[in-house]
C-alpha positions in Angstrom: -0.1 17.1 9.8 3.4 15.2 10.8 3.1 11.4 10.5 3.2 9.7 13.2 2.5 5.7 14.7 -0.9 5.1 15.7 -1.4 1.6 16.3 -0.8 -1.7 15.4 -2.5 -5.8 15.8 -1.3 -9.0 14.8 -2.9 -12.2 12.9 -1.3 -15.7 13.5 -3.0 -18.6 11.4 -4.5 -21.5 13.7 -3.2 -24.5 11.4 -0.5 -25.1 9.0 -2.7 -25.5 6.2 -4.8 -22.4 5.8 -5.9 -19.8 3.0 -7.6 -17.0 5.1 -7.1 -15.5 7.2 -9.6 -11.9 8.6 -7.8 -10.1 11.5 -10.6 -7.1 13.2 -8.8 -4.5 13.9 -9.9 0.0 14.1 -8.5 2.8 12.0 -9.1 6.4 12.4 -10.4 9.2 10.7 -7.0 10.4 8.6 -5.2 7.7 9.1 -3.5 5.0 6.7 -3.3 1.3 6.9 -0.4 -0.8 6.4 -0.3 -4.9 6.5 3.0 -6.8 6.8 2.2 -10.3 5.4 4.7 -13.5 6.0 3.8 -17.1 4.6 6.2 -20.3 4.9 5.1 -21.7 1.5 7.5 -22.2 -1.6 5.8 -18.9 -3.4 3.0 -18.8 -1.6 2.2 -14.7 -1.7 -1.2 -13.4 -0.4 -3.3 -13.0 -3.1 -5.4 -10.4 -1.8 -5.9 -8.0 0.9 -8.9 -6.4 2.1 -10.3 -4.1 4.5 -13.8 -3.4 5.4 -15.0 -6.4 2.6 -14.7 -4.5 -0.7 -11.7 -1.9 -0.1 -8.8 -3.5 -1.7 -5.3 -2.6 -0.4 -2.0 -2.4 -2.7 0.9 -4.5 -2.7 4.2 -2.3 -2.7 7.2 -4.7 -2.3 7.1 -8.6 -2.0 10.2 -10.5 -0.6 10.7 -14.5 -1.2 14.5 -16.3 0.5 15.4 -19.7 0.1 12.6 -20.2 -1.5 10.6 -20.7 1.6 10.0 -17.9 3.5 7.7 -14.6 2.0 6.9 -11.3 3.0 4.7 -8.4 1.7 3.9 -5.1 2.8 0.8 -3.9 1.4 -1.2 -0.5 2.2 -4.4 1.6 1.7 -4.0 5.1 1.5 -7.4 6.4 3.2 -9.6 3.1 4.3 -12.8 3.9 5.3 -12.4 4.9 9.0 -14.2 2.7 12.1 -13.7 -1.1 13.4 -13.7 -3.7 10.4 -12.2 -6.6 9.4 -8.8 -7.3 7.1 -9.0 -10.2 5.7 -6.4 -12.0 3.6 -6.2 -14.4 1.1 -3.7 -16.7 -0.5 -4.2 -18.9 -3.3 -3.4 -22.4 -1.6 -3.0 -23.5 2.3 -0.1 -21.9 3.6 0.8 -21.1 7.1 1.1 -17.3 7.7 0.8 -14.4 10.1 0.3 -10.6 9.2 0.1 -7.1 11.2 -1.5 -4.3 10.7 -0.3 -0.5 11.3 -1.8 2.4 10.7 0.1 6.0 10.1 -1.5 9.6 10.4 -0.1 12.3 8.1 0.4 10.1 5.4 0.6 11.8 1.6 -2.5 10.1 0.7 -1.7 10.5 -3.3 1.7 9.1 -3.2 1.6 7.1 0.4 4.8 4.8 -1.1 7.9 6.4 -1.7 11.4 4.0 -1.9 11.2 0.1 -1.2 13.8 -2.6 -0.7 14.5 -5.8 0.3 17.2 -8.0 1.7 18.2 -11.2 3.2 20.7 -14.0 3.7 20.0 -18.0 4.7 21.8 -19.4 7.1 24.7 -18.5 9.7 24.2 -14.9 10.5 23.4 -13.3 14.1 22.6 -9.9 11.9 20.8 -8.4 9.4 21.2 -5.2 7.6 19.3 -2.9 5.0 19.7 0.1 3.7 17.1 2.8 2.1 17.3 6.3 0.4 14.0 8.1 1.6 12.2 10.3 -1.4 11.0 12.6 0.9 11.7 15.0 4.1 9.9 14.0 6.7 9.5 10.2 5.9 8.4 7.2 7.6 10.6 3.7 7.0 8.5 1.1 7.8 10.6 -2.4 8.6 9.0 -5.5 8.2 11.5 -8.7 9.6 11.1 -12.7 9.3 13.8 -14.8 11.2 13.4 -18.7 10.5 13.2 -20.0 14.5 12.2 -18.6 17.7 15.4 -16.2 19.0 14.9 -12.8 19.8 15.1 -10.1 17.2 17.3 -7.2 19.1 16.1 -3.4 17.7 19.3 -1.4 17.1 20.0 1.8 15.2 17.2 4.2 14.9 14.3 1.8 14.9 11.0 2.1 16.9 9.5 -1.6 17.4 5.9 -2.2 16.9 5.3 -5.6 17.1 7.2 -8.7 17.5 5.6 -11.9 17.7 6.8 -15.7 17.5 4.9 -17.7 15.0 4.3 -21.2 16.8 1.8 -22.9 14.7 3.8 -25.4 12.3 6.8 -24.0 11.4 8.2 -21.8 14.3 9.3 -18.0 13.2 9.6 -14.8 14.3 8.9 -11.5 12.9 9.1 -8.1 13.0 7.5 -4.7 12.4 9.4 -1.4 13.3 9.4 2.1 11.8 12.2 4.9 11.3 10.8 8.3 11.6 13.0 10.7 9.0 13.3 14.4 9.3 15.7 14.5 5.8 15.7 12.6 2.8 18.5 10.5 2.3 20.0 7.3 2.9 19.2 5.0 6.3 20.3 1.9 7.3 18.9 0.0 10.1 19.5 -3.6 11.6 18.5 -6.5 13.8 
């Protein structure tokens, strides 16, 4: 089975000062979830994250800049299909949003291949990163946080899947969008 995008939902905290957060949201029979997680709290990672109450998902890369901002991606290889919550959980009140994706055709024994991160804090109109896929036939999946409310603009050979403005407290805006590979190798993609 190729991969491919299924679908995709989005979880904004009501306060500023909050530490879960449970987002209901459907994945399919073969398909894989994946949860991009942002807090606005010095070090303030999520702690866990769950799916269907006792199915725990991974954390694969975690991102902190300026000591403010933090992002995670985190993923579960084959959930337990139907409708069901996600629910995530920090260790102290934070503000945060998250989205979930889900993926068909996902190696469900080695569902992670490279990760990265990147960033910069003040002054730019652009970001860049670059990644080396393991695999043909890969899926990048890019998670982006911009502190304030401008638009993100999708260049290069990104697919957007989400992008939402986070007006709670704080005021951000992120980003999920996905590269679909047919060669390994290096990719670079920006905003």
């Amino acid at each position: 089975m190729a991969l491919a995008y299924s679908t995709s939902s989005v979880l904004e905290s009501a306060t500023g000062s909050e530490t879960t957060g449970s987002l209901s949201f459907t994945v399919n029979s073969g398909e894989s979830l994946f949860v991009w997680v942002v807090s606005a709290n010095t070090q303030q990672y999520a702690s866990t994250v769950k799916w269907n109450t006792t199915e725990s998902l991974t954390g694969s890369v975690q991102h902190t800049l300026s000591g403010f901002t933090n992002t995670q991606w985190w993923y579960l290889a084959s959930p337990t299909a139907g409708t069901h919550n996600i629910d995530v959980t920090f260790g102290s009140n934070c503000e945060f949003d998250f989205a979930a994706v889900t993926l068909s055709g996902v190696d469900t024994g080695s569902p992670i291949g490279n990760t990265g991160t990147g960033g910069t804090t003040t002054g730019v109109t652009s970001l860049t990163q670059s990644l080396s896929t393991a695999n043909d036939n890969s899926f990048i999946l890019w998670g982006t946080m911009i502190n304030g409310s401008q638009a993100i603009t999708v260049t290069g050979t990104q697919t957007r899947v989400q992008n939402y403005n986070h007006t709670v407290s704080s005021g951000w805006r992120s980003e999920v969008a996905y590269t679909d590979t047919s060669t390994s190798g290096g990719y670079r993609d920006w905003e």
